[in-house]
N, C-alpha and C positions, 0 to 999 in steps of 0.2 A: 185424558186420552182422546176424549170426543171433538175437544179444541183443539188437538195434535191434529188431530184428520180432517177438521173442515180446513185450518192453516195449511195443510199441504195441497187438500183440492182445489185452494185457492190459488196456491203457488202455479198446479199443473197447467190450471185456467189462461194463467197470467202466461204462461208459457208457452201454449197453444199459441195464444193470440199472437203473441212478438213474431213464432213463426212465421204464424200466414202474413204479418205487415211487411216483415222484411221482403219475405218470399216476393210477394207483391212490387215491394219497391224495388227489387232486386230486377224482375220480369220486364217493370216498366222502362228503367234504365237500359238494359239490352236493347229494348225495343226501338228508343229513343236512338241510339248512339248508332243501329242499324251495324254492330260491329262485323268487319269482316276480316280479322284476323291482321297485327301488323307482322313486318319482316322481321326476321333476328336482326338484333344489333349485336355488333365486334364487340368484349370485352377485352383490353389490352391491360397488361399489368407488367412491369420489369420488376422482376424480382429481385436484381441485385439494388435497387435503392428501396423498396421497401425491408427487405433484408436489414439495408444499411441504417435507415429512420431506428428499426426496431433492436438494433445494439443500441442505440444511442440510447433507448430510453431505458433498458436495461441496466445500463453503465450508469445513466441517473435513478432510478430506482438503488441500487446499489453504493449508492456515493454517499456517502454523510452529507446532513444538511448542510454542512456550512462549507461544504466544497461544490457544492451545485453549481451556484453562479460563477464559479471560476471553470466549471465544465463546460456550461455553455457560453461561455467566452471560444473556447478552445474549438468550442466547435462552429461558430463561426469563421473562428479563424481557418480554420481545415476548409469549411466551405470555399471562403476567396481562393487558397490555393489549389484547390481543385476545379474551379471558376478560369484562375489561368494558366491553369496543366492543360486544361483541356482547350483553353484557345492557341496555345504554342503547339498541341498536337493535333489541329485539326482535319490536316492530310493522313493522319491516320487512322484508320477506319478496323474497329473490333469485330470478329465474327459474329455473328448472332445466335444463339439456341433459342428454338422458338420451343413452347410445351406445350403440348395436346394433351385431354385427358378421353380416355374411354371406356364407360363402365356398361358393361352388355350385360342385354338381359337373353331370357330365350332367343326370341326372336329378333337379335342383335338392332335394335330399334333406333339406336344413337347412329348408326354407320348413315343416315343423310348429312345430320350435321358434320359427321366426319368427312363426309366427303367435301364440304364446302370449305372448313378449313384446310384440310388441304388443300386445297386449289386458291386461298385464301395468302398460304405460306409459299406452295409453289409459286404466285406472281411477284413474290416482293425478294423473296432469300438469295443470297449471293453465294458466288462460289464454293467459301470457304465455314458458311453454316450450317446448321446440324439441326434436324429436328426431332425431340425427343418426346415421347407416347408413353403417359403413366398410364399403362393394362391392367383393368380387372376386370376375368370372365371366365364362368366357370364352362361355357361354351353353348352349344343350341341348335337352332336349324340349317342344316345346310348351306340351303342358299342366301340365308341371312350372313352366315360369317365369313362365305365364297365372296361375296360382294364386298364386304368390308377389307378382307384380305389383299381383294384384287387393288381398293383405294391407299392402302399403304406400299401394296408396286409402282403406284405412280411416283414414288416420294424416289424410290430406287430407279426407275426407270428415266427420270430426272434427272439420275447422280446427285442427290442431295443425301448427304450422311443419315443414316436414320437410328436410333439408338430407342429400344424398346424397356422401361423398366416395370417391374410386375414385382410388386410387393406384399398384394396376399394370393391373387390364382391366375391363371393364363391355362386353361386346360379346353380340351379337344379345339372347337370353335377359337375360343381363346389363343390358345398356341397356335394352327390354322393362320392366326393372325400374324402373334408375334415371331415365327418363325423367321416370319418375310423382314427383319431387320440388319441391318451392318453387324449393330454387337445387340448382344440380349442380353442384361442382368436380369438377377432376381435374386430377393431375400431371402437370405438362408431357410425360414420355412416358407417360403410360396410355394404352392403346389401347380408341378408344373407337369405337362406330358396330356395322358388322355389319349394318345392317338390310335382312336379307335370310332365305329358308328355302332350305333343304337338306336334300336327301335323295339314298341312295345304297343301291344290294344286288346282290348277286352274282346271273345267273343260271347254273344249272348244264345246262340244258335240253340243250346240244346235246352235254355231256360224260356224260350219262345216255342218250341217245339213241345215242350212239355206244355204251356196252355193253349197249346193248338193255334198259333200265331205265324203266319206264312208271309215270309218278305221276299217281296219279286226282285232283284237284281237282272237288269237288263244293261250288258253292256257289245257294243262294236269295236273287235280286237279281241285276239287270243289274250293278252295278259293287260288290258285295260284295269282291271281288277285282280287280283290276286289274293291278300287279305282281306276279310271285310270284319266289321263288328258282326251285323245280324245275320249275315250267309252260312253257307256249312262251307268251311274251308275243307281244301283237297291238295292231296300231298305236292301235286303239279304246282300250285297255286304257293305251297310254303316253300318249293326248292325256288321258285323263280323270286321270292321275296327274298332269298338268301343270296343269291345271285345278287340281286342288285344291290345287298349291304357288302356284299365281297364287292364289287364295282367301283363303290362310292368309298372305299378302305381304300383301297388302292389309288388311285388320283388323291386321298388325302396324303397316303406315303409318298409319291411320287412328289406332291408339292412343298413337302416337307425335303424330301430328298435334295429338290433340285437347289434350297435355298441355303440347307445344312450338310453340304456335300463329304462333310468331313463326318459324321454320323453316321454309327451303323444302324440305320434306319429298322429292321427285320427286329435286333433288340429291343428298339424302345418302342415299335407300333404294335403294343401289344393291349392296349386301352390301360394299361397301367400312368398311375401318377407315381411321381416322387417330389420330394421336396426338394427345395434348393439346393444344397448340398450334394445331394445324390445325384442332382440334375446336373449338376455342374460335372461331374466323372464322367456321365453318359454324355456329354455330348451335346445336350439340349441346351445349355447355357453357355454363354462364355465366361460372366462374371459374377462374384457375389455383391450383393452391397441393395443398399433401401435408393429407391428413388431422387429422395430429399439428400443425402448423400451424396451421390452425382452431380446432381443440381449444383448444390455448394461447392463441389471441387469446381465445376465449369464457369462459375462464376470466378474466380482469378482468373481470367485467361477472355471469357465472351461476356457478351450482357445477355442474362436468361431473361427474355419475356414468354409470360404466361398468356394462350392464343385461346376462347371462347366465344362461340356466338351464342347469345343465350336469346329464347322468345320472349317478347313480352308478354306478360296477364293481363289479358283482357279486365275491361270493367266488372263486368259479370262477374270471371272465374275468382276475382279478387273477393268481390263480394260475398262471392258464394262460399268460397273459404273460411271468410269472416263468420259469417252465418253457421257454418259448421262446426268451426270453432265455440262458437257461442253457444251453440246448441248443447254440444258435448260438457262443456262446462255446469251449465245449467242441469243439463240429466246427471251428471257425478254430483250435484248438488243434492236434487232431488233422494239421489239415491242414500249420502251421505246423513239426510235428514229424519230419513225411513230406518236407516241403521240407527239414528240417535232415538227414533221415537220408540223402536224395538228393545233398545237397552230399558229407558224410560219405563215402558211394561215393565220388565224384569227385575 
């Protein structure tokens, strides 16, 4: 057992140390490279020819050996002829579905990036294309998802088609969002609706009071303030906080109203959800069906490319990952070790 424990303190040693080296080399590198952050780069992807790559290899997967090479015979062949299909029709021109993705958090965080692909999609899209927003968001702050709402009016205020799919939530914030579309699907269970505000905070007033702890609140304005954590709230003070979530309901109704005019708004703005299914009676959807689903149907008819700007990782954050990585590893070791020497005892 004595040998168990100096083997381990030797491990923890060993482990210490690689920290601070890396840590180190990690610091100097930063330092070195003076990074200051690059730009997103475009990721572009058409989904209808990886789609297409990806039967193929299915169909060989699935083929007996000794039919392979006459597979890919055939599919060369299909190659050329689609090589001069598409030079006999090259005056004619396919719509485009471009795809967005956006998955929200509280603080609807992703709505810059959204806003740059759209503006990304608005410069190049033609007439006759469509862009389509795979939503997930259970919803959040205000004016985090005001803002992102108002970036999917521009796609409508455009006249560019906009078609919203929401395969597991789209609720308050979320919906907020995807209200503002031409058509709205969603999966039979996605939950959908929410249209409702909320708000909630601790006070501590009478747990400060009790060890004789006096918090000055000083404000300029009758209702500057109106809840607080440490203050002693007053009835004035909780009717004008109600006030302003009745305020902010109502411009949410309204903005739902205006988008879904066929909707008895008063039913569904009740902070309730429902699922898909149920969403689709009231109103709140127009269609059922998954994302990937749609997708595939518009691919016979447009070519779907898939639109992301992703950031690059820094040196550093790369590293720094790495190092986290490796650390975690090493301590599940450590710990793994302690578990065998513990048996070992027993």
């Amino acid at each position: 057992m004595n040998e168990w424990l100096t083997d381990f303190g030797m491990f923890l040693a060993q482990l210490l140390t690689l920290v601070v080296v890396v840590g180190l080399a990690v610091a100097v590198f930063v330092k070195l490279r003076g990074e200051t952050g690059d730009r997103p780069r475009l990721r572009l992807e058409e989904l209808n020819e990886s789609r297409h790559l990806r039967r193929r290899r299915m169909q060989l997967a699935a083929s007996q050996p000794g039919a392979r090479k006459g597979l890919v015979k055939a599919f060369r062949r299909d190659d050329k002829a689609r090589t001069r299909d598409g030079r006999k029709g090259e005056g004619d021109v396919l719509p485009t579905v471009w795809v967005l993705d956006f998955h929200g958090d509280l603080k609807a965080s992703a709505t810059g990036r959204l806003a740059e692909e759209v503006s990304a999609v608005l410069e190049v899209a033609g007439e006759n294309d469509e862009m389509v927003l795979r939503l997930e968001s259970a919803g959040g702050l205000v004016h985090g998802y005001g803002l992102a709402a108002a970036e999917l009016d521009r796609l409508r205020q455009a006249g560019l088609t906009t078609t919203v799919c929401v395969d597991k939530v789209a609720a308050s914030g979320g919906y907020l969002m995807a209200c503002g579309a031409d058509h709205l699907r969603a999966a039979p269970f996605a939950v959908i609706g929410s249209i409702g505000v909320v708000a909630q905070l601790p006070n501590l007033h009478r747990l400060l009071k009790r060890h004789d702890i006096d918090v000055e609140l000083l404000t300029a304005g009758r209702y500057k303030r109106t809840l607080t954590v440490f203050g002693e709230n007053t009835e004035e003070g909780r009717d004008k906080f109600i006030e302003d979530l009745e305020t902010t309901h109502e411009l949410f109704k309204r903005h739902v109203a205006e988008r879904r005019p066929g909707m008895d708004i008063e039913s569904v703005a009740t902070g309730e959800i429902w699922y898909g299914s149920d969403a689709l009676g009231r109103g709140l959807v127009d269609a059922l069906g998954t994302s990937e689903a749609y997708l595939v149907e518009r691919m016979q008819e447009a070519r779907v490319i898939s639109l992301k700007l992703e950031q690059k990782q820094k040196l550093g954050d790369r590293l720094g990952m790495a190092v986290s990585r490796g650390v975690e590893r090493s301590v599940e070791r450590g710990l793994e070790m302690l578990d065998a020497g513990r048996w070992q005892k027993r």
